[in-house]
VOGU-3710 file (C-alpha; in Angstrom, 3 decimals, decimal comma):
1> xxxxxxxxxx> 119,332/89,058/134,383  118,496/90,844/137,473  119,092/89,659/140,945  116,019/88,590/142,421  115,007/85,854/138,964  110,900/85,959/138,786  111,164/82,711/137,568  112,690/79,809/140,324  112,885/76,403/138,929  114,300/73,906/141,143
11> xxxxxxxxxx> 114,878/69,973/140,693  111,487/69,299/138,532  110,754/65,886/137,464  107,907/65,194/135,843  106,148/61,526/134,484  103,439/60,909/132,100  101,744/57,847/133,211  99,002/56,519/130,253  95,898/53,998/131,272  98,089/52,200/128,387
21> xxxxxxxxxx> 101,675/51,240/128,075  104,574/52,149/130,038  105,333/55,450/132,052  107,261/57,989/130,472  109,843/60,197/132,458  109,773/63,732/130,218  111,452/65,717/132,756  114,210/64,438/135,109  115,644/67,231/137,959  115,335/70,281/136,009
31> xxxxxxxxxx> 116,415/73,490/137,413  116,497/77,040/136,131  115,877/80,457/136,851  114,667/83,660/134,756  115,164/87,264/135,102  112,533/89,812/135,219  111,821/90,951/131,586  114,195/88,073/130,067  113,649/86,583/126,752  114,888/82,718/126,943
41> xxxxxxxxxx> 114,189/80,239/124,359  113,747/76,828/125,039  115,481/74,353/122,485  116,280/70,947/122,421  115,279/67,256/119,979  111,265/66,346/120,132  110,325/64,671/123,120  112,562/66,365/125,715  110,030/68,033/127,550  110,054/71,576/126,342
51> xxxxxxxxxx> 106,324/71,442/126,228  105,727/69,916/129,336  108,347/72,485/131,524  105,944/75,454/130,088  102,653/73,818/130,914  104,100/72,916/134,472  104,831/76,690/134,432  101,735/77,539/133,325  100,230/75,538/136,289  98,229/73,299/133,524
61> xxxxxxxxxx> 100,007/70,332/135,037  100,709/69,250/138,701  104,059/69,493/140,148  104,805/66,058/141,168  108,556/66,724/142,087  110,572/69,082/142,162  109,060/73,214/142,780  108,260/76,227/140,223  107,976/79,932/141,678  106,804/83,279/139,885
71> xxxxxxxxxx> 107,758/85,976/142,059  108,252/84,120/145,295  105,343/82,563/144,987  104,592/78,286/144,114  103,033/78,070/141,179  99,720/76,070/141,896  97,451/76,695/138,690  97,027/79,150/136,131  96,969/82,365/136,984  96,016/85,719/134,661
81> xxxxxxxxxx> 100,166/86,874/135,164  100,860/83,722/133,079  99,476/84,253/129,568  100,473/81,476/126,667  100,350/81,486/123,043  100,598/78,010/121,342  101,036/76,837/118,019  97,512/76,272/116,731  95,846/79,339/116,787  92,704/78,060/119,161
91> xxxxxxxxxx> 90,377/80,637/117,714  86,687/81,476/118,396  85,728/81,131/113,889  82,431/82,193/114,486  83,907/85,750/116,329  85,608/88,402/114,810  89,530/89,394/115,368  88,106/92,216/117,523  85,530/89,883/119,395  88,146/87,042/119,901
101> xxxxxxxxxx> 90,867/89,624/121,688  87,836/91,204/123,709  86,130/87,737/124,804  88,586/86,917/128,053  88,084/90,774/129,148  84,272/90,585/128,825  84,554/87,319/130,796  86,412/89,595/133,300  83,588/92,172/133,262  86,099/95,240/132,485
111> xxxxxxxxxx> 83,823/98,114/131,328  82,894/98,522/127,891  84,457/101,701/127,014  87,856/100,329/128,770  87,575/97,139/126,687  86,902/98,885/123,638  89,840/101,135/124,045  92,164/98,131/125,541  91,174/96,306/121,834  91,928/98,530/119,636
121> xxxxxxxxxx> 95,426/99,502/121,207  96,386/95,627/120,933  95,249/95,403/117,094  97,336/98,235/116,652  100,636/97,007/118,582  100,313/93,217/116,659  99,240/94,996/112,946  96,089/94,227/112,661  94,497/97,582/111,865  91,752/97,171/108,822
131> xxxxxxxxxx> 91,051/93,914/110,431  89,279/94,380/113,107  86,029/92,859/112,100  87,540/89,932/110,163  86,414/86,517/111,051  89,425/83,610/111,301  88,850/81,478/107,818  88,971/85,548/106,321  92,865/85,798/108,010  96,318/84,449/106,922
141> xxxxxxxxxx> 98,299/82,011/109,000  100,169/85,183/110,309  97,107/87,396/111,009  95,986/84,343/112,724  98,712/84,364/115,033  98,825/87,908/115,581  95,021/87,924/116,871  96,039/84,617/119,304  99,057/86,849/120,691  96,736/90,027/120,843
151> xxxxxxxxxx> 94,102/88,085/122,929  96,753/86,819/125,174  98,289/90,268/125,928  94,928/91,628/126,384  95,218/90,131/129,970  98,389/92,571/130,476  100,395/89,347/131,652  103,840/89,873/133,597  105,240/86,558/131,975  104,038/84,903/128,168
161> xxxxxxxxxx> 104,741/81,811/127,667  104,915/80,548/124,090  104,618/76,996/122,774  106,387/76,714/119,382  103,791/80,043/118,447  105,049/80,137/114,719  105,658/76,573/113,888  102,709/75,951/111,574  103,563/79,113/109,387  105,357/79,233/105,986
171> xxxxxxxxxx> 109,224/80,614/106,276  108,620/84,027/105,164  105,253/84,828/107,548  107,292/83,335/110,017  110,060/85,867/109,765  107,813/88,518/109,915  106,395/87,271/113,104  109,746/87,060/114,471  110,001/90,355/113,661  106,962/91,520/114,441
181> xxxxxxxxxx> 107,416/89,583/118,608  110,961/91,495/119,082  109,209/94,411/118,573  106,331/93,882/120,542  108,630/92,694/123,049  110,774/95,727/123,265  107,607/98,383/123,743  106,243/96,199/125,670  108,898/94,479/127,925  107,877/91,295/129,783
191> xxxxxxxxxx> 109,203/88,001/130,297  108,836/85,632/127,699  109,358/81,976/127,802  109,781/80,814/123,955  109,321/76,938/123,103  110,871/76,210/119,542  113,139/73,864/117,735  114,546/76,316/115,548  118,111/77,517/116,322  117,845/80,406/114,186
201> xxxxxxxxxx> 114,868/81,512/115,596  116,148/80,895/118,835  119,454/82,840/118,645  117,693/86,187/116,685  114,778/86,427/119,478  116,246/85,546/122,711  118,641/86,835/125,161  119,492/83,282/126,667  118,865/79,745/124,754  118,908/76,719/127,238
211> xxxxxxxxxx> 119,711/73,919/125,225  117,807/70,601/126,811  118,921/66,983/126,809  117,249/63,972/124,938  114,386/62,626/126,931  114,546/62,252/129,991  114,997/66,427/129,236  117,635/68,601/131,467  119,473/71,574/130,816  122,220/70,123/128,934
221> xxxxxxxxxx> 123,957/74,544/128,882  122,585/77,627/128,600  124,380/80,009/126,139  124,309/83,796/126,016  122,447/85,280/123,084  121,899/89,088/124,091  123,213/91,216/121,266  122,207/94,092/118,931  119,499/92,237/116,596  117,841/95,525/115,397
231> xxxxxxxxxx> 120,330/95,319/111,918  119,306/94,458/108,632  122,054/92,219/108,410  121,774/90,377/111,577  121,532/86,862/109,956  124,901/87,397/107,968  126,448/88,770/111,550  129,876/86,579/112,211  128,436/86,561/115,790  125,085/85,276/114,962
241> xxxxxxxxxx> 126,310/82,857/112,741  128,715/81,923/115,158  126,191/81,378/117,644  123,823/79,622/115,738  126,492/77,001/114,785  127,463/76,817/118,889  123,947/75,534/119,392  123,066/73,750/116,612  125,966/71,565/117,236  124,678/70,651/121,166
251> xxxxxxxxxx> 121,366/70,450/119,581  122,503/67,932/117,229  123,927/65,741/119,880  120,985/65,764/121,608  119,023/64,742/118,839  121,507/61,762/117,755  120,993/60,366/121,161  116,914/60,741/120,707  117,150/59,284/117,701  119,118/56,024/119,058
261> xxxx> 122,498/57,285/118,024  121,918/56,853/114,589  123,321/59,986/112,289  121,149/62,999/110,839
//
């Protein structure tokens, strides 16, 4: 991690408070920082806030307590150098792959020529070539996915922010995506953000995993992930598998206590 972290979280809170029931305190005093160009995973039990500490990032939530900076700079909304990706595709069905990536940069009122060009470069970096003038119920789960993270890069965001992006896919499409991001990720470096609650998946795709706490959610640790993950073999690695058992053990505690301390 650099120096200077784009990324400055400092003692966040956060409450959900329903018209019904009782208050709910998903966030208590969380504080963390990113690097410039870092890949950290999020990971922790359901309901410790991993969702709601990337939407507060995203500026789709207020920031009751606590602060959130991107660059030096309070996060107070969203902003186009914030893109996100979440697990349901949220697809235009009636547009095509090529219409659905163009749609926010016709909104912006970029030149056609420009937009045209800026399209087809993103179909080919996510694999989407042959597609181009598919509609959504003519795509896979995968190709699905691949036009949502297309669209979302088409705003050439500094930071991506990904909710869980390849939780409703079968296990081998969802390898491929994993694939498919680290890729994407190396030619085209930026900082992601990378909500999941799969170790695995955690371990393989980023440099740093911060493991979060039952609800209330904190950062329980953070635990260095950054090796070679380029081999064939990378699952079988003694380090990976190493690692993945490190953090699937604090995970597990976590989720004991979420579940009321009764064994998995």
């Amino acid at each position: 991690m650099s120096s200077q972290p784009q990324i400055v979280i400092e003692g966040v809170s956060h409450v959900y408070r329903p018209t019904r029931g009782k208050e709910v305190t998903a966030l208590e005093n969380v504080s963390l920082q990113v690097g410039q160009r870092e890949f950290l995973a999020l990971l922790g039990p359901s309901g410790c806030g991993k969702s709601t500490l990337l939407y507060l990032l995203g500026g789709f939530l207020p920031i009751e307590k606590g602060s959130i900076s991107v660059d030096g700079k309070p996060v107070a909304g969203p902003g186009p150098d914030r893109g996100i990706v979440f697990q349901h595709f949220a697809l235009f069905p009636w547009k095509t792959v090529r219409a659905n990536i163009a749609y926010g940069l016709e909104r912006q009122g970029m030149a056609r020529e420009q937009r045209e060009a800026r399209v087809q470069s993103l179909v080919d970096l996510v694999g989407l070539s042959g597609f181009e003038d598919s509609y959504p119920s003519q795509l896979s789960g995968g190709m699905k996915q691949r036009t949502a993270l297309a669209r979302t890069l088409a705003f050439e965001p500094a930071i991506l922010l990904m909710d869980e992006p390849f939780g409703a896919l079968d296990a081998q499409t969802r390898h491929l995506m994993q694939t498919e991001l680290l890729s994407i990720w190396q030619r085209t470096p930026k900082t992601v953000i990378f909500v999941t609650h799969d170790v695995q998946e955690a371990v393989y795709l980023a440099d740093r995993v911060a493991v979060m706490s039952a609800r209330p959610g904190r950062i329980k640790t953070i635990v260095d992930t950054k090796f070679d993950k380029n081999s064939r073999d990378v699952f079988k690695a003694p380090h990976f598998v190493d690692k993945v058992d490190e953090i699937w053990n604090l995970v597990r505690d976590e989720a004991i206590k979420a579940q009321g301390g009764r064994g998995m």
